[in-house]
N, C-alpha and C positions, 0 to 999 in steps of 0.2 A: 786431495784430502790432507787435513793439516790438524793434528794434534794438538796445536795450539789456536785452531780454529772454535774450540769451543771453549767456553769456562767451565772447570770443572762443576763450580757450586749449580749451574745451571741445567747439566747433563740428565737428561730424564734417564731413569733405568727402562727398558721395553720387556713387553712382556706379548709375546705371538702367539696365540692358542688357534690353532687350526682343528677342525674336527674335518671325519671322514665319513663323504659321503649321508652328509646329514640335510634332509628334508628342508624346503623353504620353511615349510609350515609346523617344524618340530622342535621352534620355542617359542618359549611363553609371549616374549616381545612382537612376535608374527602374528601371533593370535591362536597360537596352538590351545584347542580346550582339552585333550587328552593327555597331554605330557606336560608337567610342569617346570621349569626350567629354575629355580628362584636365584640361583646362582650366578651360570651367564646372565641373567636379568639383573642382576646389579650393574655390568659392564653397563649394558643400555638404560639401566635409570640413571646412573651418576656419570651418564656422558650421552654419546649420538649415536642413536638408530638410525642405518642407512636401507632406506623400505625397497632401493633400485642398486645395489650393489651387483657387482660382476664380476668374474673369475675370468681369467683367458683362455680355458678348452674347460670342457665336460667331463673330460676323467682327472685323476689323481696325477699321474707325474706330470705333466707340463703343466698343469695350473702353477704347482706346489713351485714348479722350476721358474716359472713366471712370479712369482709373489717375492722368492728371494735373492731374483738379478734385478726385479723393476724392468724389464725387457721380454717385449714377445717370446715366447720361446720356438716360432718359427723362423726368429733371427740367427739363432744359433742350431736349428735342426732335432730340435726338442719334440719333437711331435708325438710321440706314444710312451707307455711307460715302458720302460728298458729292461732287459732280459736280468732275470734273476742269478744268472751266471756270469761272475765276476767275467772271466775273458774273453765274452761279447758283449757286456752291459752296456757298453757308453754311457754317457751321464753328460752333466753341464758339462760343456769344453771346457777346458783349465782358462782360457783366457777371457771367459767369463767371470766378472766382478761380482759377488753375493754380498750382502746386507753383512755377513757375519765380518768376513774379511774387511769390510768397509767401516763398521765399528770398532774391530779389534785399531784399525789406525788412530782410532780418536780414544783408545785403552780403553775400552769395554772389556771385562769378560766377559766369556759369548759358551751358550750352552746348544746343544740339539739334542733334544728329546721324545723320542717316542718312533713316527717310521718316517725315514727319508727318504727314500724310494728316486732315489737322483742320482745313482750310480751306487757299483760296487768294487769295491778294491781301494788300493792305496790312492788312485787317481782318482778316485771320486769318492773316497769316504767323507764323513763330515768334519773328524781332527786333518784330513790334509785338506778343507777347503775354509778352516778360519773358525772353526768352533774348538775353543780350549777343552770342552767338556759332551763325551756321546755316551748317553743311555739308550738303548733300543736296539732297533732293527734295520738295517740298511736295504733290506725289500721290501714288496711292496705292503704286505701285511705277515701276522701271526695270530697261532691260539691265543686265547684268552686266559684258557687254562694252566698254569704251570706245568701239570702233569702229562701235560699233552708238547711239552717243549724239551725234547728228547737228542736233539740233533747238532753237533757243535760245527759242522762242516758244509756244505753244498756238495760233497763227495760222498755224503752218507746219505743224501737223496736218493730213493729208489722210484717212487712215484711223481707224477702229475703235481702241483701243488705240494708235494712232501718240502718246501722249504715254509710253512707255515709253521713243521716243528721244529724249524731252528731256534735255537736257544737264545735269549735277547743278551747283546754283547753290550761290554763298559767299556770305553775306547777301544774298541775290538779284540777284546777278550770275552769268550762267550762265558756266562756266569747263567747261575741255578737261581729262577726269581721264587718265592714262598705265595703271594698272593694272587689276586686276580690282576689280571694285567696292565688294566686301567687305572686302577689302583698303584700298580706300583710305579708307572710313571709319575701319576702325579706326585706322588711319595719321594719321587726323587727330583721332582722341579721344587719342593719343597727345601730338600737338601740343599739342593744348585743354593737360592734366594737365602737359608739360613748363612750359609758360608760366605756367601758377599754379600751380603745386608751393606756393608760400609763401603761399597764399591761399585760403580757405574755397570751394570750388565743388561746383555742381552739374554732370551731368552725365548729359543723357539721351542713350543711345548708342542708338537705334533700329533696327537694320537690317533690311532689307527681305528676309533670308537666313532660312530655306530657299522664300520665297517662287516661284511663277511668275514669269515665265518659267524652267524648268527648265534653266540655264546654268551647267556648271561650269568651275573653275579647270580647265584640260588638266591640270597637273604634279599637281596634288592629285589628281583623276579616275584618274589612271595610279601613283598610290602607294597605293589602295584596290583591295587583291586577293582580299579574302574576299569579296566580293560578286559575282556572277556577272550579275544583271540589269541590265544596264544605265541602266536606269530609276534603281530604289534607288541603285545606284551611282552614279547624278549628283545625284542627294537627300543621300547620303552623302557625297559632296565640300561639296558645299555649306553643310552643317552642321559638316564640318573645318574650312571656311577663317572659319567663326562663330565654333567652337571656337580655331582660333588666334590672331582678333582677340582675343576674349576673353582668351588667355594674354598678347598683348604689352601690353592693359590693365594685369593683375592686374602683370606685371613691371615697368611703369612706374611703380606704387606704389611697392614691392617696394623700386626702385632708391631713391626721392626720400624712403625710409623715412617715407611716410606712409599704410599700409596699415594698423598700427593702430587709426587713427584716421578710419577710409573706411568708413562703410556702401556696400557692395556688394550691390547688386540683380538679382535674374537672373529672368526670367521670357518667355512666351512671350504672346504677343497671344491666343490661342485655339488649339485643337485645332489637328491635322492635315486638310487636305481629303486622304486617305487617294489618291481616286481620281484625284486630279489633280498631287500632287506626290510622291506613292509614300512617305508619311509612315507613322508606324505609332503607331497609340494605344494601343497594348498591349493589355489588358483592358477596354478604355472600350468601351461603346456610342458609335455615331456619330462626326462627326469635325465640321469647320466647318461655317458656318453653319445647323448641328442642336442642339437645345434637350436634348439626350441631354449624358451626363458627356464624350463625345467630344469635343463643341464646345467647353466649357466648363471643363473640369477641364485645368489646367495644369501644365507643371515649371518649381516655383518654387524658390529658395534664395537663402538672404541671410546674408551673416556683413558681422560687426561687433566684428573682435578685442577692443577695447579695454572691449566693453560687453556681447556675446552672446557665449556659451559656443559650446565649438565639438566636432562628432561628432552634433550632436544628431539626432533626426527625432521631427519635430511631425505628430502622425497625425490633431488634429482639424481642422474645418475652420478656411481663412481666406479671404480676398478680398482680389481687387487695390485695392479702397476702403481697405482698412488702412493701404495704406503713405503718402500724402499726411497719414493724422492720424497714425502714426508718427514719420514724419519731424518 
């Protein structure tokens, strides 16, 4: 890689929005009639719907670990998600190249936002692997709720799952968030995009939405009336309030008119767990951690005004391995 391999004037800024664990069939562009997405559906009107996209496993950490080396992650031993305890986690091997460190070569700032779930500790946090800038959480998930985020340590773990109330850290320093949590990631890829408006960045926006624990915004939950089950109905908020982080993204472009010139990435980690977070894969066989098109098969789209046509839909297949030799 060479610094001097690209022209600045040229340098698209990226913008990576992964959601978690979100349904083939749970936007609007898929053809979802219950959930409306109007948001992510701009990525897919003002650019390419991919209707055969692919992740490379069925759960969360090694897809996620595959999307930002561009490399199997049975190449490097990546196969499951990794222990929530920093001094067994493992994560990407160091001598694994990631997107971040490969753009910070070409001077990109480079952000990670939201849950990394790719190791813990200084050998695998996300500031020692090429991202200038970390809002969130370095496991695998957390509450929703602020008040439920209680916990600044993994030595204050007493229970099962009790690192859900760890506290969400800013370069790893754990900090008190005020909002719902969905919210405040995207509140702060807002931030990231205002403070280099004038500056070539990356931009992985990760969140851990429509993920477990099943916790909706109240105000969003109580504006969703076509849905009668309550279940779906808090699957269905949850994927609004993804959906509306998503629009204050695409608006903060929008405003700083550098949307032209932003590759924009939308994709989901893997299938729906159908039975566990009331997701819906539409026509897929299977859902997470199943080797069926449920697991596997994802709702991608990517526009790229200035460089990709826009309306399109791309029916053959592609993989999340693409987009690191893309970019």
């Amino acid at each position: 890689f060479s610094q001097a391999s690209i022209s600045d004037l040229n340098k698209p800024n990226i913008i990576m929005i992964v959601a978690d664990d979100l349904g083939y069939g749970d936007v609007s562009f898929n053809g979802s009639l219950d959930i409306n997405t109007p948001n992510i559906d701009r990525i897919a009107k003002d650019g390419i719907i991919f209707t055969k996209g692919y992740v490379t496993h069925s759960i969360c950490a090694p897809s996620r670990a595959a999307i930002l080396t561009g490399r199997y992650h049975q190449r490097f031993g990546f196969e499951r998600n990794p222990s929530p305890v920093a001094e067994i986690s493992g994560g990407i091997p160091r001598s694994e190249f990631n997107l971040a460190e490969a753009l910070k070569l070409s001077g990109y700032k480079t952000a990670a936002i939201g849950k990394w779930h790719l190791g813990v500790g200084s050998n695998y946090s996300p500031n020692h692997r090429g991202f200038d800038y970390f809002f969130g959480f370095e496991r695998g998930g957390a509450n929703y709720y602020p008040e439920l985020l209680t916990l600044n340590s993994y030595s204050e773990v007493t229970e099962r799952y009790g690192w859900y109330k760890l506290r969400v850290t800013e370069n790893q320093k754990p900090i008190e968030i005020k909002s719902y949590l969905t919210d405040e990631l995207s509140n702060s890829a807002v931030k990231f995009i205002n403070k280099h408006k004038e500056e070539s960045f990356f931009l992985y926006l990760a969140y851990n939405a429509p993920h477990v624990p099943m916790q909706a915004d109240p105000d969003v939950y109580d504006s969703i009336d076509n849905i009668k089950d309550p279940s779906r109905r808090t699957y269905a908020a949850m994927v609004k309030s993804l959906d509306n982080g998503v629009g204050k993204v695409l608006d903060t472009i929008e405003k700083h008119n550098i949307d032209e010139n932003t590759m924009v990435i939308f994709l989901s980690d893997n299938g729906g767990p159908e039975r566990t977070n009331f997701s819906d894969n539409g026509i897929l066989r299977g859902s997470k951690s199943s080797p069926y098109e449920g697991g596997i098969r994802v709702p991608i789209a990517i526009k790229w005004p200035l460089k990709y046509p826009s309306g399109i839909t791309f029916d053959k297949n592609i993989s999340s391995l693409d987009f690191f030799a893309t970019i």
